[in-house]
C-alpha positions in Angstrom: -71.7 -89.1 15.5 -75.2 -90.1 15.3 -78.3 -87.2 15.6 -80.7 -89.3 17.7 -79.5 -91.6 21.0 -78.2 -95.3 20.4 -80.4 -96.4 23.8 -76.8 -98.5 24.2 -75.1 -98.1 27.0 -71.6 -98.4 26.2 -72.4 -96.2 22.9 -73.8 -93.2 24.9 -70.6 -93.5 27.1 -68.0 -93.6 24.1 -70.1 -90.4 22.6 -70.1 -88.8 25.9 -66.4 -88.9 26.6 -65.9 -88.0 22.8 -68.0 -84.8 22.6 -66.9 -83.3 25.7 -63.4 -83.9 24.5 -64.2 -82.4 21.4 -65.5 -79.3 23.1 -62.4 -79.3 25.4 -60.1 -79.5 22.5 -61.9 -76.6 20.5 -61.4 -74.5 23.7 -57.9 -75.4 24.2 -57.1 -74.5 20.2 -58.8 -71.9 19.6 -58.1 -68.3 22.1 -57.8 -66.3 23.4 -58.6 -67.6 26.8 -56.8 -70.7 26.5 -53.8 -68.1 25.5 -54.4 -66.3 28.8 -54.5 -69.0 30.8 -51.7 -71.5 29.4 -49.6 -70.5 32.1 -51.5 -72.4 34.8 -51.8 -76.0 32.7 -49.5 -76.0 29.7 -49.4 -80.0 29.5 -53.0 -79.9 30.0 -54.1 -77.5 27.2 -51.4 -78.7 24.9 -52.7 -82.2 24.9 -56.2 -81.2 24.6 -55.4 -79.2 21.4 -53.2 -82.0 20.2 -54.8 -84.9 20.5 -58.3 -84.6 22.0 -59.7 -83.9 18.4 -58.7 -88.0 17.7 -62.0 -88.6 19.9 -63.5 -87.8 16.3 -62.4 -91.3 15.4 -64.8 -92.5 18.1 -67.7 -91.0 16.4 -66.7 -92.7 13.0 -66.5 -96.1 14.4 -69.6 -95.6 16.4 -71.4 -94.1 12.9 -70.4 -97.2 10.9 -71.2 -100.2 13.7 -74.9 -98.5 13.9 -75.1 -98.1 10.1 -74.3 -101.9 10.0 -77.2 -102.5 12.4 -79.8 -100.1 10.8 -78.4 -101.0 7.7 -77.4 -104.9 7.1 -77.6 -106.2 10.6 -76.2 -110.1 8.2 -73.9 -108.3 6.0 -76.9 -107.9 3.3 -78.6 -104.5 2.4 -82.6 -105.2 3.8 -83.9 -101.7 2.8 -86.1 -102.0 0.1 -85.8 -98.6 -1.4 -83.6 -97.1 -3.7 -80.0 -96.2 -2.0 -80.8 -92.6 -2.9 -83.8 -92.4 -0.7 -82.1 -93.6 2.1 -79.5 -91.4 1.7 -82.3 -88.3 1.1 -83.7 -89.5 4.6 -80.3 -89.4 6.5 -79.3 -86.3 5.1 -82.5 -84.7 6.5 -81.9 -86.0 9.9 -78.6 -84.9 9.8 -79.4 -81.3 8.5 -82.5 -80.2 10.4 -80.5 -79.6 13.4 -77.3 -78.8 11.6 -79.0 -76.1 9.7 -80.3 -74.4 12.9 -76.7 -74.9 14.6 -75.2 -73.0 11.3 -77.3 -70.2 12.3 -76.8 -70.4 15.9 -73.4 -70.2 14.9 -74.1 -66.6 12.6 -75.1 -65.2 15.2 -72.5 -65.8 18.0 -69.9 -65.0 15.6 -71.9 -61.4 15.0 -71.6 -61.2 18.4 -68.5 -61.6 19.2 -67.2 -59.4 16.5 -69.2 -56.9 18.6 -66.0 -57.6 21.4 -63.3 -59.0 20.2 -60.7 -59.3 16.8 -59.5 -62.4 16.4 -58.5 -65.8 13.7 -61.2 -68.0 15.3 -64.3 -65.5 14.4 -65.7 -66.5 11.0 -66.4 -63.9 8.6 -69.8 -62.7 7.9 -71.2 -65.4 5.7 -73.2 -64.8 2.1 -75.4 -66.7 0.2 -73.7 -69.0 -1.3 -71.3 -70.1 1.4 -74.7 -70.4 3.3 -76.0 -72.5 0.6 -73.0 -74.5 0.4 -73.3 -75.5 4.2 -76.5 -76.5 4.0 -76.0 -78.8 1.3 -72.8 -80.0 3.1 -70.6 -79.2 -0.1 -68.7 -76.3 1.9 -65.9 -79.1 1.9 -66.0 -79.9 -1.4 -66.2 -76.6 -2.8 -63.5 -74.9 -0.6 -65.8 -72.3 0.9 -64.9 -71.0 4.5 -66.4 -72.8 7.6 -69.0 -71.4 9.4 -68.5 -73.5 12.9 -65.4 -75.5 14.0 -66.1 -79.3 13.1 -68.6 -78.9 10.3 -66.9 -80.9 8.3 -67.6 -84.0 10.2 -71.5 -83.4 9.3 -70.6 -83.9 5.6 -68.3 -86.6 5.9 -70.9 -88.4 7.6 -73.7 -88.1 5.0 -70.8 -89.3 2.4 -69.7 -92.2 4.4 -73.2 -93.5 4.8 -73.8 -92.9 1.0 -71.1 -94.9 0.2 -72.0 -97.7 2.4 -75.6 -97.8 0.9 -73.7 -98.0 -2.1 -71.6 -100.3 -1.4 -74.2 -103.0 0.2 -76.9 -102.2 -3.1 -74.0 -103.2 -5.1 -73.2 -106.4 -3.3 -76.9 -107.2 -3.4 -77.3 -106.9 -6.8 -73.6 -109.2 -7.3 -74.7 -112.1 -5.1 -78.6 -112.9 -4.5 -78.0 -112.9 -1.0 -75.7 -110.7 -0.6 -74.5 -110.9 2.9 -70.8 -112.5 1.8 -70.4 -110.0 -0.9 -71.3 -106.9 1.3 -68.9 -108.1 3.5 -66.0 -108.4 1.2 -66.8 -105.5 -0.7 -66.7 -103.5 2.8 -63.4 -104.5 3.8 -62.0 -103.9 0.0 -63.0 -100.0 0.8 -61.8 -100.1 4.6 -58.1 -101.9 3.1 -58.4 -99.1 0.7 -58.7 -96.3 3.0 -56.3 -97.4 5.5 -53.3 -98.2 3.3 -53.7 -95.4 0.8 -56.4 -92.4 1.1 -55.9 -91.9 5.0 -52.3 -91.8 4.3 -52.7 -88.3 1.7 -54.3 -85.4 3.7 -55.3 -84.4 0.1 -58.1 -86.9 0.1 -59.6 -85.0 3.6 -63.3 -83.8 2.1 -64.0 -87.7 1.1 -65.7 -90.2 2.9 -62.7 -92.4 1.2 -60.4 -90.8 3.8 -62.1 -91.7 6.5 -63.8 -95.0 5.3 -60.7 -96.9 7.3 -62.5 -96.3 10.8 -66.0 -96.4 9.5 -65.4 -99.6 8.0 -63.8 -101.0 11.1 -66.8 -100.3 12.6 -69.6 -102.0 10.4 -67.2 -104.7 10.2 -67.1 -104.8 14.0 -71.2 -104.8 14.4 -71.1 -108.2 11.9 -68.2 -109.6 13.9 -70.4 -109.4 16.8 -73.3 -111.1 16.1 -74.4 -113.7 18.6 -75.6 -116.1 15.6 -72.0 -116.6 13.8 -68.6 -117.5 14.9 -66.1 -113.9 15.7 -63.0 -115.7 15.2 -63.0 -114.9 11.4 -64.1 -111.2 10.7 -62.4 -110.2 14.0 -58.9 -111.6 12.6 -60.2 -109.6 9.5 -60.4 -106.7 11.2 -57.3 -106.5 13.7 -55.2 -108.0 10.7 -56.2 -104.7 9.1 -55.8 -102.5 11.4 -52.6 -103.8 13.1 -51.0 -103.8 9.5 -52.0 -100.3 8.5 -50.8 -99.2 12.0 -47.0 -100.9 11.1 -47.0 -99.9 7.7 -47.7 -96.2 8.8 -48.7 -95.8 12.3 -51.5 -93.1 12.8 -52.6 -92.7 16.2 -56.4 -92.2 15.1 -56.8 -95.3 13.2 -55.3 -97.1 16.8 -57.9 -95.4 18.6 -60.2 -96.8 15.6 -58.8 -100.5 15.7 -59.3 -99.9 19.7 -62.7 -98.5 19.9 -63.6 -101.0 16.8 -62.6 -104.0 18.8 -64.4 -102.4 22.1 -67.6 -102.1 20.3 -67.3 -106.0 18.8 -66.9 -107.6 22.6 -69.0 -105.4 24.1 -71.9 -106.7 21.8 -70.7 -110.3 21.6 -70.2 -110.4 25.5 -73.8 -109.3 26.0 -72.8 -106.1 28.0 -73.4 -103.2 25.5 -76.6 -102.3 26.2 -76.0 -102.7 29.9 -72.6 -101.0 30.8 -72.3 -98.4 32.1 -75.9 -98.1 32.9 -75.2 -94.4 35.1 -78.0 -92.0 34.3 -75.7 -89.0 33.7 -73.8 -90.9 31.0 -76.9 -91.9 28.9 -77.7 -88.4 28.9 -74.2 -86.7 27.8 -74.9 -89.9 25.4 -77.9 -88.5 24.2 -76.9 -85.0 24.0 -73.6 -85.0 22.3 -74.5 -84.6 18.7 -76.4 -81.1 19.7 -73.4 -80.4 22.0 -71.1 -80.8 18.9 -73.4 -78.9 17.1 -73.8 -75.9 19.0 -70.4 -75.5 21.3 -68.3 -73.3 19.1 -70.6 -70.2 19.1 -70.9 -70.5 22.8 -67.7 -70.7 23.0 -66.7 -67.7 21.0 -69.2 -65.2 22.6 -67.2 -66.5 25.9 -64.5 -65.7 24.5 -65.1 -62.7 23.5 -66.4 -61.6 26.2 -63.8 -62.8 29.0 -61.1 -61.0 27.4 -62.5 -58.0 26.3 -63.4 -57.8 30.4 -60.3 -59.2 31.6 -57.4 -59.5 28.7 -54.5 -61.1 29.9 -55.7 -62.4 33.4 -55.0 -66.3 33.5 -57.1 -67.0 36.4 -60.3 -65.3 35.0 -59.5 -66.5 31.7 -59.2 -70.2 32.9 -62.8 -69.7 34.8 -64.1 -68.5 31.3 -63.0 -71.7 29.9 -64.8 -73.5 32.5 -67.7 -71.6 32.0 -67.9 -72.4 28.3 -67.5 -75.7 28.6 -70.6 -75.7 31.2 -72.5 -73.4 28.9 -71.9 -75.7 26.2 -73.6 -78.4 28.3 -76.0 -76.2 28.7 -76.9 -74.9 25.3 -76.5 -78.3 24.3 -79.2 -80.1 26.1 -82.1 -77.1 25.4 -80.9 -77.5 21.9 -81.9 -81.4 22.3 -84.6 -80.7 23.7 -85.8 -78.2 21.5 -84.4 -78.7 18.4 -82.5 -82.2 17.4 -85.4 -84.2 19.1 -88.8 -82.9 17.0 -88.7 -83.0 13.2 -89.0 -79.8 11.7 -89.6 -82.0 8.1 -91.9 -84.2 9.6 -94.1 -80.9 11.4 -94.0 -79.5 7.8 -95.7 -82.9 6.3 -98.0 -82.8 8.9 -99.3 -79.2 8.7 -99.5 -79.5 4.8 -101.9 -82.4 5.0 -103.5 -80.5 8.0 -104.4 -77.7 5.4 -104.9 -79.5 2.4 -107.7 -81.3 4.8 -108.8 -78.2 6.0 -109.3 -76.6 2.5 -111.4 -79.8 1.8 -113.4 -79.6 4.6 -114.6 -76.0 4.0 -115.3 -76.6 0.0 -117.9 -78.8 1.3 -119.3 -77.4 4.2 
Protein backbone atom coordinates (compact mmCIF):
# COMPACT_ATOMS: atom_id res chain seq x y z
CA UNK A 1 0.00 0.00 0.00
CA UNK A 2 1.57 3.11 -1.03
CA UNK A 3 1.04 6.69 1.24
CA UNK A 4 0.64 9.09 -1.78
CA UNK A 5 -1.74 8.22 -5.15
CA UNK A 6 -0.21 6.17 -8.13
CA UNK A 7 -2.13 8.82 -10.69
CA UNK A 8 -2.65 5.12 -12.48
CA UNK A 9 -5.77 4.18 -13.17
CA UNK A 10 -5.86 0.62 -12.85
CA UNK A 11 -3.65 1.04 -9.59
CA UNK A 12 -6.17 3.34 -7.76
CA UNK A 13 -8.89 0.76 -8.71
CA UNK A 14 -6.88 -2.44 -7.34
CA UNK A 15 -6.18 -0.17 -3.98
CA UNK A 16 -9.70 0.82 -3.83
CA UNK A 17 -11.28 -2.55 -3.91
CA UNK A 18 -8.47 -3.76 -1.54
CA UNK A 19 -8.87 -1.13 1.30
CA UNK A 20 -12.53 -1.28 1.44
CA UNK A 21 -12.20 -4.95 1.68
CA UNK A 22 -9.78 -4.67 4.28
CA UNK A 23 -12.14 -2.46 6.26
CA UNK A 24 -14.96 -4.88 5.54
CA UNK A 25 -12.97 -7.80 6.69
CA UNK A 26 -11.76 -5.96 10.06
CA UNK A 27 -15.55 -5.42 10.69
CA UNK A 28 -16.66 -8.77 9.93
CA UNK A 29 -13.67 -10.25 12.47
CA UNK A 30 -13.70 -8.31 14.97
CA UNK A 31 -17.46 -7.79 17.20
CA UNK A 32 -19.38 -7.40 18.48
CA UNK A 33 -21.76 -6.13 15.89
CA UNK A 34 -20.77 -8.49 13.31
CA UNK A 35 -21.71 -11.05 16.33
CA UNK A 36 -25.13 -9.47 16.50
CA UNK A 37 -25.84 -9.44 13.26
CA UNK A 38 -24.44 -12.85 11.82
CA UNK A 39 -27.75 -14.11 11.74
CA UNK A 40 -28.90 -12.04 8.79
CA UNK A 41 -25.64 -12.85 6.29
CA UNK A 42 -23.57 -15.72 7.73
CA UNK A 43 -21.99 -16.61 4.26
CA UNK A 44 -21.43 -13.03 3.84
CA UNK A 45 -19.52 -12.13 7.04
CA UNK A 46 -17.83 -15.44 7.10
CA UNK A 47 -16.11 -14.86 3.84
CA UNK A 48 -15.34 -11.40 4.65
CA UNK A 49 -13.44 -12.47 7.85
CA UNK A 50 -11.90 -15.42 6.00
CA UNK A 51 -10.61 -14.35 3.07
CA UNK A 52 -11.09 -10.53 2.40
CA UNK A 53 -7.77 -9.87 4.45
CA UNK A 54 -5.91 -11.74 1.09
CA UNK A 55 -6.71 -8.23 -0.64
CA UNK A 56 -3.43 -7.45 1.50
CA UNK A 57 -1.60 -9.32 -1.20
CA UNK A 58 -2.88 -6.66 -3.56
CA UNK A 59 -1.16 -3.99 -1.81
CA UNK A 60 2.22 -6.03 -1.83
CA UNK A 61 2.22 -6.48 -5.53
CA UNK A 62 1.09 -2.98 -6.08
CA UNK A 63 4.11 -1.71 -3.43
CA UNK A 64 6.79 -3.68 -5.32
CA UNK A 65 5.67 -2.91 -9.28
CA UNK A 66 5.88 1.03 -8.08
CA UNK A 67 9.13 0.40 -6.19
CA UNK A 68 10.49 -1.03 -9.54
CA UNK A 69 9.38 2.14 -11.27
CA UNK A 70 10.61 4.71 -8.64
CA UNK A 71 13.33 2.53 -8.11
CA UNK A 72 15.01 0.78 -11.27
CA UNK A 73 12.46 1.44 -13.95
CA UNK A 74 15.61 -1.13 -16.37
CA UNK A 75 16.25 -3.47 -13.66
CA UNK A 76 19.34 -1.12 -12.43
CA UNK A 77 19.36 0.94 -9.06
CA UNK A 78 19.48 4.95 -10.65
CA UNK A 79 19.40 6.62 -7.13
CA UNK A 80 22.46 8.09 -6.44
CA UNK A 81 22.42 8.02 -2.78
CA UNK A 82 23.32 5.65 -0.23
CA UNK A 83 20.52 2.79 0.13
CA UNK A 84 20.12 4.02 3.73
CA UNK A 85 18.94 7.40 2.75
CA UNK A 86 16.43 6.15 0.69
CA UNK A 87 15.23 3.98 2.98
CA UNK A 88 15.35 7.14 5.86
CA UNK A 89 13.11 9.01 3.18
CA UNK A 90 10.50 6.20 2.76
CA UNK A 91 10.28 5.53 6.26
CA UNK A 92 9.28 9.15 6.91
CA UNK A 93 6.64 9.16 4.33
CA UNK A 94 5.44 6.15 5.64
CA UNK A 95 5.41 7.24 9.45
CA UNK A 96 4.13 10.88 9.38
CA UNK A 97 0.76 9.75 8.85
CA UNK A 98 1.13 6.36 10.56
CA UNK A 99 2.22 8.10 13.66
CA UNK A 100 -0.82 10.31 13.78
CA UNK A 101 -3.22 7.21 12.91
CA UNK A 102 -1.42 5.38 16.09
CA UNK A 103 -2.71 8.09 18.03
CA UNK A 104 -6.02 8.38 16.45
CA UNK A 105 -6.07 4.98 17.31
CA UNK A 106 -5.28 5.74 21.41
CA UNK A 107 -7.78 7.57 21.63
CA UNK A 108 -10.71 5.60 20.06
CA UNK A 109 -9.67 2.69 21.96
CA UNK A 110 -9.94 5.17 25.38
CA UNK A 111 -13.12 5.62 24.19
CA UNK A 112 -14.53 2.76 23.68
CA UNK A 113 -13.30 1.29 26.94
CA UNK A 114 -15.59 4.13 28.10
CA UNK A 115 -18.71 1.58 26.65
CA UNK A 116 -17.76 -1.52 26.02
CA UNK A 117 -15.38 -4.85 27.36
CA UNK A 118 -14.18 -6.60 24.82
CA UNK A 119 -10.81 -8.75 22.97
CA UNK A 120 -10.64 -6.20 20.05
CA UNK A 121 -9.94 -3.07 22.50
CA UNK A 122 -6.22 -2.62 22.79
CA UNK A 123 -4.87 -2.01 26.14
CA UNK A 124 -3.80 1.28 27.23
CA UNK A 125 -0.39 1.65 25.62
CA UNK A 126 3.13 2.88 27.46
CA UNK A 127 6.11 4.24 26.43
CA UNK A 128 7.82 1.86 25.00
CA UNK A 129 5.21 -0.07 23.17
CA UNK A 130 4.55 3.56 21.83
CA UNK A 131 8.14 3.85 20.94
CA UNK A 132 8.16 0.59 19.40
CA UNK A 133 5.29 1.54 16.87
CA UNK A 134 6.79 4.38 15.82
CA UNK A 135 9.86 2.87 14.91
CA UNK A 136 7.83 0.02 13.28
CA UNK A 137 9.80 -2.67 15.49
CA UNK A 138 6.35 -3.48 17.46
CA UNK A 139 6.63 -6.74 15.14
CA UNK A 140 9.87 -7.51 15.77
CA UNK A 141 9.99 -7.05 19.30
CA UNK A 142 6.57 -8.84 20.17
CA UNK A 143 4.94 -5.77 21.72
CA UNK A 144 0.98 -5.64 21.50
CA UNK A 145 -0.60 -3.80 18.47
CA UNK A 146 -1.99 -0.65 18.84
CA UNK A 147 -4.46 -0.78 15.48
CA UNK A 148 -5.54 -3.83 13.48
CA UNK A 149 -3.16 -4.07 10.35
CA UNK A 150 -0.11 -2.22 11.66
CA UNK A 151 2.02 -4.71 10.78
CA UNK A 152 1.62 -4.14 7.18
CA UNK A 153 3.34 -0.50 7.76
CA UNK A 154 6.50 -2.28 8.87
CA UNK A 155 6.63 -4.95 6.48
CA UNK A 156 6.59 -2.34 3.94
CA UNK A 157 9.52 -0.22 5.12
CA UNK A 158 11.40 -3.76 5.34
CA UNK A 159 10.50 -4.89 1.91
CA UNK A 160 11.57 -1.67 0.33
CA UNK A 161 14.84 -1.85 2.40
CA UNK A 162 15.57 -5.00 1.07
CA UNK A 163 14.93 -4.21 -2.41
CA UNK A 164 17.28 -1.04 -2.17
CA UNK A 165 19.55 -3.63 -0.96
CA UNK A 166 19.18 -5.82 -3.18
CA UNK A 167 19.44 -3.53 -6.45
CA UNK A 168 22.88 -1.53 -4.59
CA UNK A 169 24.18 -4.93 -4.47
CA UNK A 170 23.59 -5.90 -8.02
CA UNK A 171 25.01 -2.47 -9.05
CA UNK A 172 27.97 -2.84 -7.39
CA UNK A 173 28.29 -6.87 -8.97
CA UNK A 174 27.74 -5.84 -12.58
CA UNK A 175 28.59 -2.12 -13.88
CA UNK A 176 25.31 -1.95 -15.24
CA UNK A 177 23.54 -3.60 -13.26
CA UNK A 178 20.18 -4.02 -14.75
CA UNK A 179 20.71 -8.18 -15.53
CA UNK A 180 22.10 -8.67 -12.10
CA UNK A 181 19.18 -6.71 -10.28
CA UNK A 182 17.08 -8.80 -12.04
CA UNK A 183 18.44 -12.16 -11.17
CA UNK A 184 19.17 -11.20 -7.79
CA UNK A 185 15.30 -10.20 -7.48
CA UNK A 186 13.89 -13.30 -8.46
CA UNK A 187 16.66 -15.45 -6.25
CA UNK A 188 14.75 -13.61 -3.09
CA UNK A 189 11.14 -13.85 -4.71
CA UNK A 190 12.09 -18.08 -5.40
CA UNK A 191 13.20 -17.82 -1.92
CA UNK A 192 10.27 -16.50 -0.38
CA UNK A 193 7.77 -18.45 -2.20
CA UNK A 194 9.22 -21.94 -1.80
CA UNK A 195 10.40 -21.58 1.75
CA UNK A 196 9.80 -18.40 4.12
CA UNK A 197 6.03 -18.01 3.03
CA UNK A 198 5.58 -21.56 3.69
CA UNK A 199 6.67 -21.11 7.88
CA UNK A 200 4.24 -18.60 9.60
CA UNK A 201 7.31 -18.23 11.85
CA UNK A 202 9.10 -16.03 9.40
CA UNK A 203 5.65 -13.50 9.56
CA UNK A 204 7.52 -10.05 10.96
CA UNK A 205 10.06 -10.32 7.81
CA UNK A 206 9.94 -8.77 4.73
CA UNK A 207 11.44 -12.42 3.61
CA UNK A 208 7.92 -13.70 4.16
CA UNK A 209 6.30 -11.66 2.06
CA UNK A 210 9.07 -10.88 -0.50
CA UNK A 211 7.25 -13.73 -2.85
CA UNK A 212 4.36 -11.14 -3.87
CA UNK A 213 6.48 -8.12 -3.73
CA UNK A 214 8.92 -9.56 -5.96
CA UNK A 215 6.22 -10.69 -8.33
CA UNK A 216 5.45 -7.34 -8.60
CA UNK A 217 8.85 -5.49 -9.46
CA UNK A 218 9.36 -8.30 -11.67
CA UNK A 219 6.05 -7.61 -13.23
CA UNK A 220 6.83 -3.54 -13.74
CA UNK A 221 10.29 -4.81 -15.82
CA UNK A 222 8.22 -7.37 -17.72
CA UNK A 223 6.24 -4.63 -18.82
CA UNK A 224 8.26 -2.32 -20.35
CA UNK A 225 7.36 -1.20 -23.74
CA UNK A 226 11.23 -1.17 -24.81
CA UNK A 227 11.98 -5.11 -24.31
CA UNK A 228 10.46 -8.27 -25.28
CA UNK A 229 7.69 -9.77 -22.17
CA UNK A 230 7.94 -13.19 -23.37
CA UNK A 231 11.06 -13.92 -21.05
CA UNK A 232 10.55 -12.35 -17.43
CA UNK A 233 6.74 -13.05 -17.81
CA UNK A 234 7.57 -16.99 -18.23
CA UNK A 235 9.94 -16.08 -15.27
CA UNK A 236 7.36 -15.01 -13.35
CA UNK A 237 4.24 -17.31 -13.92
CA UNK A 238 6.83 -20.30 -13.92
CA UNK A 239 7.28 -19.10 -10.29
CA UNK A 240 4.38 -18.56 -9.26
CA UNK A 241 2.46 -21.53 -10.89
CA UNK A 242 5.20 -23.81 -9.23
CA UNK A 243 4.98 -22.40 -5.72
CA UNK A 244 1.18 -22.66 -6.07
CA UNK A 245 1.55 -26.73 -7.03
CA UNK A 246 4.20 -27.30 -4.69
CA UNK A 247 2.01 -25.70 -1.77
CA UNK A 248 -0.99 -23.89 -2.95
CA UNK A 249 -1.68 -20.69 -0.98
CA UNK A 250 -4.49 -18.75 -2.05
CA UNK A 251 -2.71 -15.32 -1.46
CA UNK A 252 0.30 -15.92 -3.49
CA UNK A 253 -2.64 -16.89 -6.54
CA UNK A 254 -4.13 -13.69 -5.95
CA UNK A 255 -0.31 -12.37 -6.09
CA UNK A 256 0.57 -14.37 -9.44
CA UNK A 257 -3.06 -12.93 -10.53
CA UNK A 258 -2.79 -9.30 -9.68
CA UNK A 259 1.18 -9.67 -10.69
CA UNK A 260 0.28 -10.67 -14.13
CA UNK A 261 -2.77 -7.98 -14.20
CA UNK A 262 -0.41 -5.18 -13.50
CA UNK A 263 2.29 -6.55 -16.32
CA UNK A 264 -0.57 -6.43 -19.36
CA UNK A 265 -2.11 -3.64 -18.16
CA UNK A 266 1.22 -1.58 -18.54
CA UNK A 267 2.38 -3.47 -21.65
CA UNK A 268 -1.12 -3.07 -23.31
CA UNK A 269 -1.06 0.64 -22.81
CA UNK A 270 -4.29 0.75 -20.65
CA UNK A 271 -2.96 1.24 -17.04
CA UNK A 272 -3.10 4.68 -16.80
CA UNK A 273 -6.36 4.82 -18.59
CA UNK A 274 -8.72 2.10 -17.10
CA UNK A 275 -10.99 2.58 -15.33
CA UNK A 276 -10.74 6.28 -15.64
CA UNK A 277 -14.34 6.73 -13.16
CA UNK A 278 -13.72 9.73 -10.89
CA UNK A 279 -14.99 7.91 -7.77
CA UNK A 280 -12.39 5.16 -8.13
CA UNK A 281 -9.30 7.47 -8.45
CA UNK A 282 -10.40 8.86 -5.32
CA UNK A 283 -11.08 5.61 -3.08
CA UNK A 284 -7.49 5.14 -5.03
CA UNK A 285 -6.17 8.05 -3.48
CA UNK A 286 -7.61 7.61 -0.19
CA UNK A 287 -7.01 4.13 0.75
CA UNK A 288 -3.74 4.25 2.57
CA UNK A 289 -5.35 6.93 5.18
CA UNK A 290 -8.54 4.72 5.08
CA UNK A 291 -6.27 1.68 6.19
CA UNK A 292 -4.74 3.81 8.45
CA UNK A 293 -7.50 5.23 10.36
CA UNK A 294 -10.57 2.48 10.09
CA UNK A 295 -10.05 0.42 13.11
CA UNK A 296 -10.62 3.18 15.72
CA UNK A 297 -13.67 4.28 13.92
CA UNK A 298 -14.62 1.19 13.89
CA UNK A 299 -14.29 0.33 17.52
CA UNK A 300 -15.98 3.54 18.92
CA UNK A 301 -18.98 2.12 16.54
CA UNK A 302 -18.73 -0.60 18.05
CA UNK A 303 -18.82 0.24 21.25
CA UNK A 304 -21.24 2.30 20.97
CA UNK A 305 -24.03 0.26 18.87
CA UNK A 306 -24.02 -2.44 21.40
CA UNK A 307 -23.82 -0.73 24.47
CA UNK A 308 -27.20 1.09 22.90
CA UNK A 309 -28.63 -1.91 21.42
CA UNK A 310 -26.76 -5.36 22.49
CA UNK A 311 -28.06 -8.20 20.78
CA UNK A 312 -30.28 -6.48 18.12
CA UNK A 313 -29.08 -7.84 14.62
CA UNK A 314 -30.82 -5.27 12.57
CA UNK A 315 -29.30 -2.28 14.43
CA UNK A 316 -26.18 -3.92 14.82
CA UNK A 317 -25.90 -4.66 10.95
CA UNK A 318 -26.84 -0.74 10.29
CA UNK A 319 -23.79 -0.03 12.82
CA UNK A 320 -21.71 -1.97 10.52
CA UNK A 321 -22.80 -0.03 7.71
CA UNK A 322 -22.29 3.05 9.41
CA UNK A 323 -18.64 2.25 10.24
CA UNK A 324 -17.74 1.37 7.14
CA UNK A 325 -19.21 4.84 5.82
CA UNK A 326 -17.53 6.61 8.71
CA UNK A 327 -14.43 5.03 7.80
CA UNK A 328 -14.78 6.65 4.31
CA UNK A 329 -15.32 9.46 5.96
CA UNK A 330 -12.53 9.74 8.51
CA UNK A 331 -10.50 8.55 5.86
CA UNK A 332 -10.64 11.23 3.23
CA UNK A 333 -10.43 14.34 6.02
CA UNK A 334 -7.48 12.41 7.16
CA UNK A 335 -6.00 12.73 3.39
CA UNK A 336 -6.77 15.73 3.26
CA UNK A 337 -5.48 16.84 6.36
CA UNK A 338 -2.96 14.68 7.25
CA UNK A 339 -1.28 12.08 4.68
CA UNK A 340 -1.27 14.80 1.93
CA UNK A 341 1.07 17.92 3.72
CA UNK A 342 4.46 16.91 5.18
CA UNK A 343 4.66 17.47 8.67
CA UNK A 344 8.85 16.78 8.11
CA UNK A 345 8.98 19.00 5.34
CA UNK A 346 6.77 22.03 7.43
CA UNK A 347 9.38 21.41 10.16
CA UNK A 348 12.47 22.11 7.55
CA UNK A 349 10.76 24.94 6.43
CA UNK A 350 9.96 26.76 9.66
CA UNK A 351 13.56 26.04 11.05
CA UNK A 352 15.12 27.80 8.13
CA UNK A 353 12.20 30.34 8.47
CA UNK A 354 13.63 31.14 11.98
CA UNK A 355 17.14 30.69 11.54
CA UNK A 356 16.52 33.53 8.70
CA UNK A 357 14.56 35.43 10.93
CA UNK A 358 17.22 35.42 13.86
CA UNK A 359 19.60 36.73 11.07
CA UNK A 360 17.56 39.31 9.93
CA UNK A 361 17.11 40.92 13.31
CA UNK A 362 20.99 40.60 14.42
CA UNK A 363 21.46 43.03 11.70
CA UNK A 364 18.75 45.27 11.64
Amino acid sequence: MSPRPSRLACIDALKAVSSQLIVLHHLAFYGPMSDAAYSLAPDMLDWLSQYARIAVQVFLVVSGFLAARSLAPQGRLTIRQHPLVAVWRRYQKLVTPYAAAILISIAGAAIARTWMVHESIPAPPHLMQFLAHVLLLHNVLDVDALSAGVWYVAIDLQLFALLVTALWLARGVSGQGARAGVVLVSALAVASLFWFNRDASWDIWAVYFFGAYGMGTLAYWASNPERSAIPLLLLLGAMGLAALIIDFRLRIAVALATAVLLAVARREGWLERWPRAAVVGFFGRISYSVFLVHFPICLVVNAVVSHLAPGQPVINALGMLLAWVASNVAGSLFHRYVESTSPFAALRGMLAGGRRGTAGESTT
